[in-house]
TORSESE-138790 format. One line per field, with one value per residue: residue in one letter; x, y, z of N, C-alpha, C in turn. Coordinates in steps of 0.02 Angstrom, whole numbers, plus 50000, padded with zeros to 5 digits. Atoms other than C-alpha are relative to their C-alpha. Example, Ala and Ser with C-alpha at 12.3 -4.5 7.8 and 13.67 -1.06 7.14 Angstrom:
! residues 2
res = c(A, S)
n.east = c(50045, 49958)
n.north = c(49941, 49941)
n.up = c(50000, 49997)
ca.east = c(50615, 50684)
ca.north = c(49775, 49947)
ca.up = c(50390, 50357)
c.east = c(50045, 49961)
c.north = c(50060, 50055)
c.up = c(50000, 50037)
! end
This chain:
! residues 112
res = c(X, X, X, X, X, X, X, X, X, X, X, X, X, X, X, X, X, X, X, X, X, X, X, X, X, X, X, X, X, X, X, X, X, X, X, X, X, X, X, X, X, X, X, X, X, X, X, X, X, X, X, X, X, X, X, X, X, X, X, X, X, X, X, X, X, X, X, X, X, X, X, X, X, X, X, X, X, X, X, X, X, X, X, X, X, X, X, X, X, X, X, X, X, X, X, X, X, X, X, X, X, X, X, X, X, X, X, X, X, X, X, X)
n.east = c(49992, 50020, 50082, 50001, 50003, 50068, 50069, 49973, 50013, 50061, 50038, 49993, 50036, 50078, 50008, 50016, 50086, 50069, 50014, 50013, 50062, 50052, 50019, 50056, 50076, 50008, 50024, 50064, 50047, 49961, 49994, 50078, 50065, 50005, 49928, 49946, 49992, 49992, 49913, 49966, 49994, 49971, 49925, 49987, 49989, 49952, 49960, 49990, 50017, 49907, 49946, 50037, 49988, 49927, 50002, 50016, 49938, 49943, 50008, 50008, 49935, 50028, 50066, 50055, 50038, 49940, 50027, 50063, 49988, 49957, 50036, 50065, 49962, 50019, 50086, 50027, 49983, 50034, 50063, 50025, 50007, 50075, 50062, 50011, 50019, 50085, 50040, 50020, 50049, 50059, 50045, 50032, 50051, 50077, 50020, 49955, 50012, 49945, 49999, 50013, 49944, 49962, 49985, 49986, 50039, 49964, 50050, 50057, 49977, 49989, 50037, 50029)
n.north = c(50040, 50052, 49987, 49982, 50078, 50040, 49988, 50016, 50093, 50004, 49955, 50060, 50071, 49989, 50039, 50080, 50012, 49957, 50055, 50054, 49982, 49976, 50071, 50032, 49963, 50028, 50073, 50016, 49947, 50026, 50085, 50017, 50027, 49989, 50041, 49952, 49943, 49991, 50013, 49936, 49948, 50022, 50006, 49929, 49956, 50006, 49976, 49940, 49949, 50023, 49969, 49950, 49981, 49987, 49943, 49942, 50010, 49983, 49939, 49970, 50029, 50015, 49952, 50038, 50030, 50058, 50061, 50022, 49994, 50026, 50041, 50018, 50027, 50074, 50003, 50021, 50062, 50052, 49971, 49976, 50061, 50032, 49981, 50021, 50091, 49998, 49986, 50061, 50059, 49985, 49987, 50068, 50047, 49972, 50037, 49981, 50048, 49996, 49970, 50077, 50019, 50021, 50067, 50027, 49999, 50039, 50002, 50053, 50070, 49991, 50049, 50069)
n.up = c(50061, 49991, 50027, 50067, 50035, 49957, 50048, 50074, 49995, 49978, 50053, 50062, 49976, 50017, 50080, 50033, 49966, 50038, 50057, 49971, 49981, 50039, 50035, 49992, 50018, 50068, 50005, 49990, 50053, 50077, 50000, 50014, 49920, 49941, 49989, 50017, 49983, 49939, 49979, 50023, 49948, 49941, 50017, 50033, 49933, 49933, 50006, 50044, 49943, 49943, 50031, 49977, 49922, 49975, 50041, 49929, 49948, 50019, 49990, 49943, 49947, 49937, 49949, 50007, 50076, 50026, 49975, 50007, 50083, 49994, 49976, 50066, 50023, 49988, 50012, 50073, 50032, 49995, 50015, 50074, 50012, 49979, 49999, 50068, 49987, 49972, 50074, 50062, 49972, 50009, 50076, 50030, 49950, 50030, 50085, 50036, 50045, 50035, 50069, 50048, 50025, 49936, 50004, 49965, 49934, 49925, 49929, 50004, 50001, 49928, 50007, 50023)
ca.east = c(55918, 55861, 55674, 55681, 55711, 55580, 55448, 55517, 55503, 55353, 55268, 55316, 55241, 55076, 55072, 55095, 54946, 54843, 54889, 54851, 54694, 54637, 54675, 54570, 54429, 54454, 54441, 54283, 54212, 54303, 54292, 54132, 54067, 54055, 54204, 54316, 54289, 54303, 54509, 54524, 54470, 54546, 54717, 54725, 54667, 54745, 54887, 54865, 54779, 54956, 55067, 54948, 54977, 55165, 55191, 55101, 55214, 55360, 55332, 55256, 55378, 55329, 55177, 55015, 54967, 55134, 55083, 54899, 54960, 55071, 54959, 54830, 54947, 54920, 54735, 54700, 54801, 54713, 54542, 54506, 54549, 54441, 54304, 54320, 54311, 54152, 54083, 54127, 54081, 53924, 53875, 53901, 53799, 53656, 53688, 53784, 53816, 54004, 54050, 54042, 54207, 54265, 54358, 54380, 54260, 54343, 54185, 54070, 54200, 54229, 54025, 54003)
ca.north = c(58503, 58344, 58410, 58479, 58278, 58227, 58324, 58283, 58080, 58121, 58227, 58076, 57940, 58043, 58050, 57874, 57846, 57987, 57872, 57729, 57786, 57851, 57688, 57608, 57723, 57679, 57493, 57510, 57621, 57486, 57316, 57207, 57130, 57155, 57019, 57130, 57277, 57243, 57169, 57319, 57438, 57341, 57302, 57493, 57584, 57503, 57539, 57700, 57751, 57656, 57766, 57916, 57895, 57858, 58016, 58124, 58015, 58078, 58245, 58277, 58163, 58111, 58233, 58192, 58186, 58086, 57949, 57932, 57926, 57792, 57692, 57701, 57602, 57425, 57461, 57489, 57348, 57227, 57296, 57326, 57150, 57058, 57173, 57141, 56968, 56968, 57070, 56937, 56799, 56880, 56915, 56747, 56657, 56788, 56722, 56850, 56800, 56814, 56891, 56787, 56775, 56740, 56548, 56511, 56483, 56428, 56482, 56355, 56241, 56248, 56214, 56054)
ca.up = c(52331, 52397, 52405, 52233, 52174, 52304, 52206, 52054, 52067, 52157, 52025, 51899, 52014, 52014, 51816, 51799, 51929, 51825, 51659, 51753, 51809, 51650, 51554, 51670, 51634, 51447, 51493, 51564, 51421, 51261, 51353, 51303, 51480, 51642, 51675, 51568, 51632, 51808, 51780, 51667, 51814, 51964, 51880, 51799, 51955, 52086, 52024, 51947, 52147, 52236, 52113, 52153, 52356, 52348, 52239, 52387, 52511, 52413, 52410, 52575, 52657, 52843, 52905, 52929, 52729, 52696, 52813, 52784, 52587, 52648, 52738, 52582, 52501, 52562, 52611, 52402, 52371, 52465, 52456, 52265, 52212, 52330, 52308, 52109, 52147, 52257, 52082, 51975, 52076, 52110, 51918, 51883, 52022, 51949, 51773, 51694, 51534, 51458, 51305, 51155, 51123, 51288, 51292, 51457, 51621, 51791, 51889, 51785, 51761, 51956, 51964, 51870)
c.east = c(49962, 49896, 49978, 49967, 49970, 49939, 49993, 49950, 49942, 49920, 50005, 49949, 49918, 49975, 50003, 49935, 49960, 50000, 49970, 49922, 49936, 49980, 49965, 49929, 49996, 49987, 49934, 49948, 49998, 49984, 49915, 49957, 50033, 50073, 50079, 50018, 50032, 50078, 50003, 50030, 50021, 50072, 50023, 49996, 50027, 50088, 50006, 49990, 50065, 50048, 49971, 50030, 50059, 50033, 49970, 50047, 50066, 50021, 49983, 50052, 49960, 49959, 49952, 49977, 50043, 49968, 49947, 50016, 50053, 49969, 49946, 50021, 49969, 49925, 49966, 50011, 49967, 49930, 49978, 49994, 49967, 49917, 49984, 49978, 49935, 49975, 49991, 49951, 49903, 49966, 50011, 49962, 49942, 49999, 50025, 50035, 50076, 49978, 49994, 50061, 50061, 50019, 49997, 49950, 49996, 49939, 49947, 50023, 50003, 49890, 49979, 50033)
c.north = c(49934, 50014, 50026, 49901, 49971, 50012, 49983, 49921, 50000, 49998, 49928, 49931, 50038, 50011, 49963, 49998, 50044, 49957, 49935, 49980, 49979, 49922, 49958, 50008, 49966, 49940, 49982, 50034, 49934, 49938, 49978, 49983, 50012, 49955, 50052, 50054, 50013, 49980, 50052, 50078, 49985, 50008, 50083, 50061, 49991, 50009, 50058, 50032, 49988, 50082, 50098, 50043, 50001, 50050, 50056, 49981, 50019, 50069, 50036, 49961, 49963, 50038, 49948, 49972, 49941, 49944, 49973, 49980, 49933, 49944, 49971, 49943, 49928, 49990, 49988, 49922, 49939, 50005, 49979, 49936, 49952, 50033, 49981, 49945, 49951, 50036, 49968, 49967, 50034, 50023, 49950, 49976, 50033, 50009, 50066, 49993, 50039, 50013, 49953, 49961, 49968, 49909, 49961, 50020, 49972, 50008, 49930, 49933, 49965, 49958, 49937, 49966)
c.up = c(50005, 50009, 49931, 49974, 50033, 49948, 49933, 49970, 50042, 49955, 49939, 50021, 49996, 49922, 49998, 50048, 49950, 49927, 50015, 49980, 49949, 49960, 50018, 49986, 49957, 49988, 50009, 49963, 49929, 50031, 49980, 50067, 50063, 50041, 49996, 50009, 50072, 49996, 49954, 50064, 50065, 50000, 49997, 50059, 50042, 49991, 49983, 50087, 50045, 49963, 50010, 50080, 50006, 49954, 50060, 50071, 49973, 50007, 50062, 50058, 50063, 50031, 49991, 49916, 49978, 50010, 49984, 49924, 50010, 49998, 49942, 49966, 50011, 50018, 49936, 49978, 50001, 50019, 49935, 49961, 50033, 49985, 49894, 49993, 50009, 49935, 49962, 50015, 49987, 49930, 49968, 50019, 49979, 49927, 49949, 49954, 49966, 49936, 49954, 49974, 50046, 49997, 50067, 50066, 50051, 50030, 49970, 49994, 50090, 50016, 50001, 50025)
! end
């Protein structure tokens, strides 16, 4: 019984990661710049790939896939958002030019 409702709440945590996912896709298809896309697809995947791995740790429990699915976990987490980061940064410092509608700019205010 208790593995039944493992796969269960497992199977649910990997749908929300596959909605996750997708919505991030859609961010980076619908947003206007390069800014917006990248916290569409950082925020949207990294959570959608966390809710992904602890959904295979639920289901497989403690084996080898469990664990490695475990471990993924805090690797995405603190991976995906620095590396977004270094993207920004770096497409501003090479002049990357914000949307038009965009209000606010910490990196140029940061700058001057």
């Amino acid at each position: 019984m208790n593995g039944n409702w493992n796969e269960l709440i497992g199977t649910g945590f990997i749908i929300m990661g596959v909605a996750f996912d997708l919505l991030g896709c859609l961010g980076l298809i619908r947003f206007p710049d390069v800014y917006n896309r990248l916290q569409a697809g950082t925020k949207c995947v990294t959570f959608g790939t966390c809710g992904i791995l602890f959904g295979v740790f639920l289901m497989r429990g403690f084996d080898g896939l469990g664990i490695k699915a475990l471990l993924g976990i805090p690797f995405v987490l603190l991976t995906s958002p620095v590396g977004a980061h270094a993207l920004a940064r770096g497409a501003h410092l090479f002049g990357v030019k914000l949307w038009e509608k965009s209000t606010v700019d910490h990196y140029q205010e940061d700058r001057s």
